[in-house]
VMD Tcl script that draws the C-alpha trace (Angstrom):
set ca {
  {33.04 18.74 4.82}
  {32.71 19.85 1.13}
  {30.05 18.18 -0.74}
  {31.41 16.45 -3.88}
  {28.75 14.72 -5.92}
  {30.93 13.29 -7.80}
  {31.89 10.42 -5.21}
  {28.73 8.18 -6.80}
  {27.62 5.10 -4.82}
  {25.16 2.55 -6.41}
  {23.09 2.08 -3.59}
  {20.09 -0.04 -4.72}
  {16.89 -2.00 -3.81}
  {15.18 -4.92 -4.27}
  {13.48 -4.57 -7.68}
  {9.39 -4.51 -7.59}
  {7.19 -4.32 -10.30}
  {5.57 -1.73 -11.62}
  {3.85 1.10 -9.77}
  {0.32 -0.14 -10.63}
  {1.07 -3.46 -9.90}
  {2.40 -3.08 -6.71}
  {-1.14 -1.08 -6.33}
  {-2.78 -4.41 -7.85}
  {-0.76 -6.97 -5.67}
  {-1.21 -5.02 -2.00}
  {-5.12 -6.00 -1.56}
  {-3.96 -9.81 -2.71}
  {-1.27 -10.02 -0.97}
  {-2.74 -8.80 2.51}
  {-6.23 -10.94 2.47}
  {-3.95 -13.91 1.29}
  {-1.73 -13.43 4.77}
  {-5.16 -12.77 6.54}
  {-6.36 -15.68 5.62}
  {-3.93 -18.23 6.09}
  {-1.27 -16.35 9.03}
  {-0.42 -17.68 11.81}
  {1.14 -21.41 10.61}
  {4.39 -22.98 9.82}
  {6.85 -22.20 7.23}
  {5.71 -24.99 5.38}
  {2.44 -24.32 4.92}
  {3.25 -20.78 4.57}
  {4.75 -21.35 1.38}
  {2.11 -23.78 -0.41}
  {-1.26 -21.90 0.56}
  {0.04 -18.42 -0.33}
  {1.62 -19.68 -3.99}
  {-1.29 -21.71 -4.43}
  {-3.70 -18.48 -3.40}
  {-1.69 -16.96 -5.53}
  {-2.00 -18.87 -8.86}
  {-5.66 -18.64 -8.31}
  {-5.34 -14.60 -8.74}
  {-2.13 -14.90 -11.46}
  {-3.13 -17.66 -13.43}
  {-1.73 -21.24 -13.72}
  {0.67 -20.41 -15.96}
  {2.47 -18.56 -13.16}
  {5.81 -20.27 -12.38}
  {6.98 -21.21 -9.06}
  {9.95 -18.71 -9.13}
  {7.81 -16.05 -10.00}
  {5.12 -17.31 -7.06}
  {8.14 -17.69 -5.00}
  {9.46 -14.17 -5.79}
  {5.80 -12.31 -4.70}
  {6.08 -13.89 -1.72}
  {9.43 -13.98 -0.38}
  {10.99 -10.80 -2.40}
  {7.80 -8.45 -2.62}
  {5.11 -9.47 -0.06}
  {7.93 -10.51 2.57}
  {10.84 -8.52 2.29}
  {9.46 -5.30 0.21}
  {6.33 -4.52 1.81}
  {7.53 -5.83 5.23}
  {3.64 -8.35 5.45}
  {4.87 -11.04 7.26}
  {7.84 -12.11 9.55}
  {8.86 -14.98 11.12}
  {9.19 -16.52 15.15}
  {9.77 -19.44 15.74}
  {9.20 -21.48 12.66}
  {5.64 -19.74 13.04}
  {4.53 -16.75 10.23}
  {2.52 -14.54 11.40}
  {1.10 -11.04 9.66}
  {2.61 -7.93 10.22}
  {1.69 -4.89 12.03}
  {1.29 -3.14 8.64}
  {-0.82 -6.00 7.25}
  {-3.25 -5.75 9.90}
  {-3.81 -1.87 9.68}
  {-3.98 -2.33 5.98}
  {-6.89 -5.04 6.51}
  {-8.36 -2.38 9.08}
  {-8.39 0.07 6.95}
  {-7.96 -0.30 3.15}
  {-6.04 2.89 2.98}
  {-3.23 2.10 0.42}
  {-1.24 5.08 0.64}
  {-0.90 5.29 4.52}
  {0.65 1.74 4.13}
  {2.82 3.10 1.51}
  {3.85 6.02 3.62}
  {4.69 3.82 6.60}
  {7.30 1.71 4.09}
  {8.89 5.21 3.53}
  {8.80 6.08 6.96}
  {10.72 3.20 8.38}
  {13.16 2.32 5.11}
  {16.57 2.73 5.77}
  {20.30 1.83 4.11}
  {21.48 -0.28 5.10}
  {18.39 -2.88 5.53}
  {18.05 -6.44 5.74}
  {15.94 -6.97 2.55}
  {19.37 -7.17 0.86}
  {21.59 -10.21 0.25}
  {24.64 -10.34 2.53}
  {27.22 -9.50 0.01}
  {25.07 -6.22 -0.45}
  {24.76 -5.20 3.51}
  {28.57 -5.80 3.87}
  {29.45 -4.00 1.00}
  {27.34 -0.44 2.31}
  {28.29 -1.26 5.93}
  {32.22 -1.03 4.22}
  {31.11 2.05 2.72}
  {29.84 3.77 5.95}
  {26.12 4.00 4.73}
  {23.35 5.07 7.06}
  {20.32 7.11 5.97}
  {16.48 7.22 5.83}
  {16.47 7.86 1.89}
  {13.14 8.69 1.98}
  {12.92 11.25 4.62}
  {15.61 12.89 3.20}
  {14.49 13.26 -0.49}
  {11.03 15.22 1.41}
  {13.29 17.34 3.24}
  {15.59 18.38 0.19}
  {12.70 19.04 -1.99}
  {10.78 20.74 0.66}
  {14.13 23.43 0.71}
  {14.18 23.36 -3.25}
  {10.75 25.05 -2.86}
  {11.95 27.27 -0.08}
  {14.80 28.15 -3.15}
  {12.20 28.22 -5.82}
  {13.57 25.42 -7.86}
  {12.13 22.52 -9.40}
  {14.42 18.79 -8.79}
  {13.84 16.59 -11.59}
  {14.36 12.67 -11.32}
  {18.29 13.25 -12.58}
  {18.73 15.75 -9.36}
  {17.40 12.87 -7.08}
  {19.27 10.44 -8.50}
  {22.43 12.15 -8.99}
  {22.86 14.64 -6.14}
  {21.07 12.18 -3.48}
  {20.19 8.69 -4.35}
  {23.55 8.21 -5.93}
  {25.85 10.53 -3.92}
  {28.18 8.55 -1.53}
  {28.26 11.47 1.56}
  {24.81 11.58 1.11}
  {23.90 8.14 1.33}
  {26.87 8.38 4.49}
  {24.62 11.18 6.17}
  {27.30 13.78 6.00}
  {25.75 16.05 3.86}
  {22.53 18.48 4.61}
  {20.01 19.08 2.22}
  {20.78 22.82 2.06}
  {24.25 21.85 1.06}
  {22.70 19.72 -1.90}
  {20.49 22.64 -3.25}
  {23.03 24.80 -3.23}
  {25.40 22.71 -5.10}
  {22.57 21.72 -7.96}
  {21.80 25.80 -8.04}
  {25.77 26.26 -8.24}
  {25.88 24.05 -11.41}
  {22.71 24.97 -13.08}
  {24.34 28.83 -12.87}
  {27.41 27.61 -14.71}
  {24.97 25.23 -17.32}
  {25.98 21.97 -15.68}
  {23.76 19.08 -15.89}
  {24.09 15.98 -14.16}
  {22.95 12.46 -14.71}
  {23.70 9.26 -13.33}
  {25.53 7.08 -15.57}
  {27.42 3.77 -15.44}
  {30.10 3.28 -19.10}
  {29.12 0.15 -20.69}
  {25.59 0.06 -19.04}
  {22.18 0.98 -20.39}
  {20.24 3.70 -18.40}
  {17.86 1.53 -16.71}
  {20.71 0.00 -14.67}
  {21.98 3.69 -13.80}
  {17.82 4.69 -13.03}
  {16.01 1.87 -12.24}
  {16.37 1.52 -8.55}
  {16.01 5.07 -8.26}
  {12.50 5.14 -9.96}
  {11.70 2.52 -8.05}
  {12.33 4.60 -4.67}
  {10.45 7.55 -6.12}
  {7.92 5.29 -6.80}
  {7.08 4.35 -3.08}
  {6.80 7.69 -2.74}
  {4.53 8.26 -4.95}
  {2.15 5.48 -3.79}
  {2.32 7.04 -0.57}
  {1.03 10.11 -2.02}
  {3.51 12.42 -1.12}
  {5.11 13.34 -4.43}
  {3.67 13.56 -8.22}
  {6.13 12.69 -10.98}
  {5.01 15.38 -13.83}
  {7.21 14.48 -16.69}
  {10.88 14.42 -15.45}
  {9.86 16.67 -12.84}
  {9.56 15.72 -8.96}
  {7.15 17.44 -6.83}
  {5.29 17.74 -3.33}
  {1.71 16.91 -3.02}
  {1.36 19.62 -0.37}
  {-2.42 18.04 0.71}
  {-0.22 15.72 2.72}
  {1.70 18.20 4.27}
  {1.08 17.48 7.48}
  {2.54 13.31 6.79}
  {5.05 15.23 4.17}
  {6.56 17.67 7.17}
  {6.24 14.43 9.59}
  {8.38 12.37 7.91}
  {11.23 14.72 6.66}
  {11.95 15.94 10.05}
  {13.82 12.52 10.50}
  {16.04 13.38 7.41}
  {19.20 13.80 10.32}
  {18.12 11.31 12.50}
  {20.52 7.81 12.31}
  {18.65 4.82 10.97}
  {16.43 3.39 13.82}
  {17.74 -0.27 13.19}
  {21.15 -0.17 13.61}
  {23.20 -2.67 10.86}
  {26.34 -1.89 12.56}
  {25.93 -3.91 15.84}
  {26.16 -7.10 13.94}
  {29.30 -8.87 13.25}
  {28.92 -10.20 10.07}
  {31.28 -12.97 10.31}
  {29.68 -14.85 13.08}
  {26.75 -16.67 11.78}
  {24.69 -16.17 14.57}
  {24.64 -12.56 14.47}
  {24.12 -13.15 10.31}
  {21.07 -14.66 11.27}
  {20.00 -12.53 14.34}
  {20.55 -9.41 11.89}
  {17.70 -10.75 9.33}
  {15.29 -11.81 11.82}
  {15.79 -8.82 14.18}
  {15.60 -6.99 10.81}
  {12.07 -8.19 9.42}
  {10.68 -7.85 12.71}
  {11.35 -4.16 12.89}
  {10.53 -3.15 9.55}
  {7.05 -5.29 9.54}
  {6.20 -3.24 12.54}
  {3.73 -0.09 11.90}
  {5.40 2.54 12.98}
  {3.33 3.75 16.47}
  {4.00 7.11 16.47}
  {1.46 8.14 13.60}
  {-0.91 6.47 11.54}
  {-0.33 8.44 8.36}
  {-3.94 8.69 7.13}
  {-5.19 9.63 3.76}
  {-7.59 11.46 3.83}
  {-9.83 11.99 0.12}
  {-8.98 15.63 -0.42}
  {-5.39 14.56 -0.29}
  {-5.98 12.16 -2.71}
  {-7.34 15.51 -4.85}
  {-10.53 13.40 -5.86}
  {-12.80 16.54 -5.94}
  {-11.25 19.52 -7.68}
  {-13.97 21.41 -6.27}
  {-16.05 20.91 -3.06}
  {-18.68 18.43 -3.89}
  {-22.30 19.38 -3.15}
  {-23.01 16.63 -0.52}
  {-21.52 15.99 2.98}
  {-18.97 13.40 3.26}
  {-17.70 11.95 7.06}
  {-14.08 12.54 5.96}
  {-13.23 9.73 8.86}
  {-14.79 6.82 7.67}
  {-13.78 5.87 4.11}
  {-16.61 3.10 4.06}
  {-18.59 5.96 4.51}
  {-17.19 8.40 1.65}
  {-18.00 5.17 -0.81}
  {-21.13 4.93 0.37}
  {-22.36 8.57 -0.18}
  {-20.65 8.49 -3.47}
  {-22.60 5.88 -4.90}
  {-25.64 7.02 -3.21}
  {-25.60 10.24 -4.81}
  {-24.60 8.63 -8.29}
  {-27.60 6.28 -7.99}
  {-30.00 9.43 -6.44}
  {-28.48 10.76 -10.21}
  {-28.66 8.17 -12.21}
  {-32.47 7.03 -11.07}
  {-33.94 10.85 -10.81}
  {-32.88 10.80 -14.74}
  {-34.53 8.29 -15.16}
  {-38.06 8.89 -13.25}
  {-37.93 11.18 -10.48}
  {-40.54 9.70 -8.69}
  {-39.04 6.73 -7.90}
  {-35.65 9.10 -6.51}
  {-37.26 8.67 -2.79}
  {-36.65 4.20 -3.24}
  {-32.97 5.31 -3.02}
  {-32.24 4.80 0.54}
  {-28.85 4.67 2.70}
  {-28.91 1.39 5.27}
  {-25.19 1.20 5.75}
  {-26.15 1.83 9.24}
  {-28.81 -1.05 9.79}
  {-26.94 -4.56 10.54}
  {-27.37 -7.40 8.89}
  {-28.82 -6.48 5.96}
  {-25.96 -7.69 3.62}
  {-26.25 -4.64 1.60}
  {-25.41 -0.71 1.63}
  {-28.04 0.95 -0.61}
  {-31.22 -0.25 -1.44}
  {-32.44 0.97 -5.04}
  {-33.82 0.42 -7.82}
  {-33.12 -1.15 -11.35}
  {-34.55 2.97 -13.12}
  {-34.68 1.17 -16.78}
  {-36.79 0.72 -20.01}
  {-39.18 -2.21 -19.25}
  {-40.84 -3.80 -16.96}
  {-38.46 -4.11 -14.12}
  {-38.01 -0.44 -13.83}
  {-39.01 -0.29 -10.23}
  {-37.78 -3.76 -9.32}
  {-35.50 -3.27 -6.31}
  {-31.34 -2.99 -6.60}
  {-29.41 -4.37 -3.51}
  {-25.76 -2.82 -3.53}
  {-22.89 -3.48 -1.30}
  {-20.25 -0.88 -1.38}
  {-16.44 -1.77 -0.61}
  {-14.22 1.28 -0.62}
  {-10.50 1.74 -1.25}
  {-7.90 4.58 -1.59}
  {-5.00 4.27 -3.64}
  {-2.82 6.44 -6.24}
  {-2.86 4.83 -9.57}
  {-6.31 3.93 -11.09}
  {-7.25 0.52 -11.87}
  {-7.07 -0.20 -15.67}
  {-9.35 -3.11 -16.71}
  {-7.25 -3.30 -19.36}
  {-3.95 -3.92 -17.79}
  {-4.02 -7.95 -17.69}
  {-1.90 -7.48 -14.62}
  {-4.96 -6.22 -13.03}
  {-6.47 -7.70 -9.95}
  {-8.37 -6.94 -6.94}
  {-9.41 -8.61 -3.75}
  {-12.19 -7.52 -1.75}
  {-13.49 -8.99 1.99}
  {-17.40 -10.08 2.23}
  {-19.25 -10.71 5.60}
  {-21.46 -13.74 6.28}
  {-24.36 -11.62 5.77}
  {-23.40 -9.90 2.48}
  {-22.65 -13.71 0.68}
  {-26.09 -14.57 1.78}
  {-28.14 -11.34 0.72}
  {-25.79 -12.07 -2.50}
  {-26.99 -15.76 -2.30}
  {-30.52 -14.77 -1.93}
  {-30.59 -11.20 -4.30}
  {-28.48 -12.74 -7.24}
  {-29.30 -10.56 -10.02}
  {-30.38 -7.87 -8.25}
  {-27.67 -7.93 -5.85}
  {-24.65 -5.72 -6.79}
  {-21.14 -5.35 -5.71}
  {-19.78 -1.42 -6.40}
  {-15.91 -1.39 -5.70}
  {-15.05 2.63 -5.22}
  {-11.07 3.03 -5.95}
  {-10.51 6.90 -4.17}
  {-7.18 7.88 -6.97}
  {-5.54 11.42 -7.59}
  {-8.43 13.63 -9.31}
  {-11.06 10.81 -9.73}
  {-13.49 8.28 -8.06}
  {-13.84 4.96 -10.08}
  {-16.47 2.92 -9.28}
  {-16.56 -0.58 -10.79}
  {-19.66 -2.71 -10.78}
  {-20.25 -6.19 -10.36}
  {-23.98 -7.56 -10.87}
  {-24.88 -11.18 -9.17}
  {-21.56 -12.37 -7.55}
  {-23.13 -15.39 -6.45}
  {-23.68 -16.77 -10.38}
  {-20.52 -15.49 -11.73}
  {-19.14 -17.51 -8.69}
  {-20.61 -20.29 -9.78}
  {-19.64 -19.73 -13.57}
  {-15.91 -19.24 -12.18}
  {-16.08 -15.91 -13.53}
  {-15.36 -14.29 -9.81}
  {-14.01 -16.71 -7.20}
  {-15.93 -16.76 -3.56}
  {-13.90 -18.71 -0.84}
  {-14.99 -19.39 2.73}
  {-11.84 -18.23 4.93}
  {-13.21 -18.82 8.60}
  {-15.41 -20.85 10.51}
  {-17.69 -20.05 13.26}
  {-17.94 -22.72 16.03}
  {-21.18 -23.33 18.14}
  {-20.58 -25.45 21.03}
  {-22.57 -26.58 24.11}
  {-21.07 -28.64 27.25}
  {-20.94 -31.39 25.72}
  {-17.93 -29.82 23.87}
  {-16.27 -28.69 26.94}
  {-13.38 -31.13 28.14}
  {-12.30 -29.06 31.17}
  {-12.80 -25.79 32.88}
  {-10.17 -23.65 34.52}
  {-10.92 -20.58 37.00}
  {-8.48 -18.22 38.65}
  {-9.62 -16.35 41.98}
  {-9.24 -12.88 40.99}
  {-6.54 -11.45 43.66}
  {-9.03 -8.28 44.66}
  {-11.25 -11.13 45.67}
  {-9.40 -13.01 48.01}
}
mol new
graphics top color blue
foreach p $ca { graphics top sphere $p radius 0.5 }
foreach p [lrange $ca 0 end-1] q [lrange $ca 1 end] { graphics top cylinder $p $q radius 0.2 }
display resetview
């Protein structure tokens, strides 16, 4: 087949916010489903809107509430699904919880997204099923760029959008990736320039569902956007090579089996739909590891256990403090002590407070909770949140320590460590600065509890 570019197809998503906010909304979103998954629809819906408002504000709407849930959280990021009339967490929710590795559950969104999908409204699957759609997008774009380097070309954000995002045979799966570099490197030799473009319509209804796909890529950490420019982040080339190897492969869930005007198979094709996409994919974890991340442009002079990221944030803020106290007295540099190890204790890093006055050597309790994602938490975006898990043990040192009790959140971004500090949880808790909630209770029970016993012969036994 000849490639012709110029058969355009506006094939587009459900729209998300923006790229830090979806950064933001992940940790919420995930202890929130934690926390309250497995129960019914109904109360589904009321504790995570009114979880919710707690972290937005209570000037959040109910359609906006509504929208994180169903639209982002649900269909989106593929958190939840639905048997039975019972919602339970996703696959990817519960490695997410696991591991706090932001990208990775970026990278699996990318991994298993497909055209046509069930997050879209019916009119919208019938329409690309009419129009012979089937690709993984996402594997795809890696694979094209990947042979624009092979060329020695750059792709901008037009080239995506215009040559694959927005090409019909593309989006059909008719059309290799070879085929599309050597079309864009036909027209940039005769000074042709392309651009997606709808008469009548402003460019962010021509662009913004393509940024929005480049966007999940770029939380995943495979690509950096540098200007209009889109390129590889070749640390992840092993999860980068991975994924693009699918870029032929027919979409795993298969729209096409479902007869779209019988209702049952309407319904059967959402359901069947959110349970495959909420499902991690099995066949590799997609880890992200720090260097990838590019947090140390050059090696730093301490060991870090790359495989732990609890770890990593530990021996980044006990080198900081090892800094920040031998500054101050070095002396006192040998109070700095690592008990990550020793359970329990409620607390990390034991320290001390290394200022003017008389509470220089007064002891510093700090917890560390550690976190990798791409964009870097602005404290001055009012979208800004964050949600972070404590143990039984770490409220009550908290309870106990107050002001010398410290909370040090480590964010692990492209080319930087960021390490935000919260002193005395427990008061600002009580001030409603911070909000502490109890999410699960620990039964003790004796035989008086008991109401029956059942016991089953093992069969080896018999």
């Amino acid at each position: 087949m000849n490639y012709n570019p110029e058969e355009q197809f506006r094939c587009t998503i459900i729209r998300g916010k923006a790229k830090n906010m979806l950064d933001n909304l992940l940790p919420a979103y995930a202890n929130i489903i934690d926390d309250i998954c497995p129960c019914d629809k109904a109360s589904f819906v009321k504790d995570f809107n009114n979880r919710l408002i707690e972290i937005l504000g209570e000037e959040t709407t109910k359609k906006t509430l509504d929208n994180h849930r169903t639209e982002i959280a649900g269909k989106l990021f593929g958190m939840f699904y639905e048997d039975d009339e019972v919602i339970f967490p996703s696959g990817r929710t519960n490695k997410y919880i696991e591991d706090s590795d932001q990208p990775a559950f970026f990278k699996d969104i990318c991994f298993k997204f497909q055209f046509p999908n069930g997050m879209d409204k019916l009119d919208k699957v019938i329409e690309k099923v009419g129009a012979k759609i089937q690709i993984r997008q996402f594997p795809y774009i890696l694979q094209v760029l990947l042979t624009a380097d092979n060329n020695n070309i750059q792709l901008s954000k037009d080239d995506i959008a215009y040559y694959v995002l927005n090409s019909l045979q593309v989006l059909q799966g008719k059309i290799k990736p070879i085929e599309v570099i050597e079309k864009i490197i036909e027209d940039r030799s005769n000074d042709i320039t392309k651009k997606v473009r709808h008469p009548g319509k402003e460019t962010s209804y021509s662009m913004q569902h393509i940024r929005e796909q480049l966007n999940y890529l770029e939380l995943a950490n495979l690509i950096r956007i540098d200007g209009n420019l889109v390129k590889l982040n070749y640390r992840e080339a092993e999860n980068i090579n991975y994924i693009a190897q699918f870029w032929g492969n027919k979409p795993e869930f298969n729209a096409y089996k479902y007869d779209f005007t019988s209702e049952d198979d309407k319904k059967s094709f959402f359901k069947d739909w959110q349970q495959y996409y909420s499902n991690v994919n099995s066949h590799k974890s997609f880890t992200t590891t720090v260097e990838a991340l590019d947090v140390y442009p050059t090696k730093p002079t301490y060991t870090i256990d790359k495989n732990a990221l609890g770890d990593e944030g530990e021996n980044l803020v006990l080198e900081y403090e090892k800094e920040r106290v031998k500054l101050f007295d070095p002396s006192l540099v040998r109070k700095v002590v690592h008990l990550g190890k020793t359970k329990g204790l409620g607390y990390d890093i034991q320290s001390v407070v290394a200022e003017d006055g008389d509470f220089a050597e007064f002891v510093k309790y700090i917890e560390v909770k550690s976190t990798k994602r791409v964009t870097v938490p602005n404290l001055d975006d009012p979208s800004w949140i964050d949600t972070i898990n404590l143990t039984r043990n770490e409220w009550i040192a908290a309870t106990q320590h107050k002001s010398s009790y410290y909370l040090y959140r480590v964010y692990f971004t492209p080319g930087l460590a960021t390490m935000y500090v919260i002193n005395d949880p427990f008061t600002k808790n009580k001030d409603d600065i911070l909000r502490a909630k109890p999410v699960s209770y620990r039964l003790d029970f004796s035989n008086k509890a008991v109401d029956f016993m059942v016991t089953e012969e093992k069969e080896e036994y018999r």
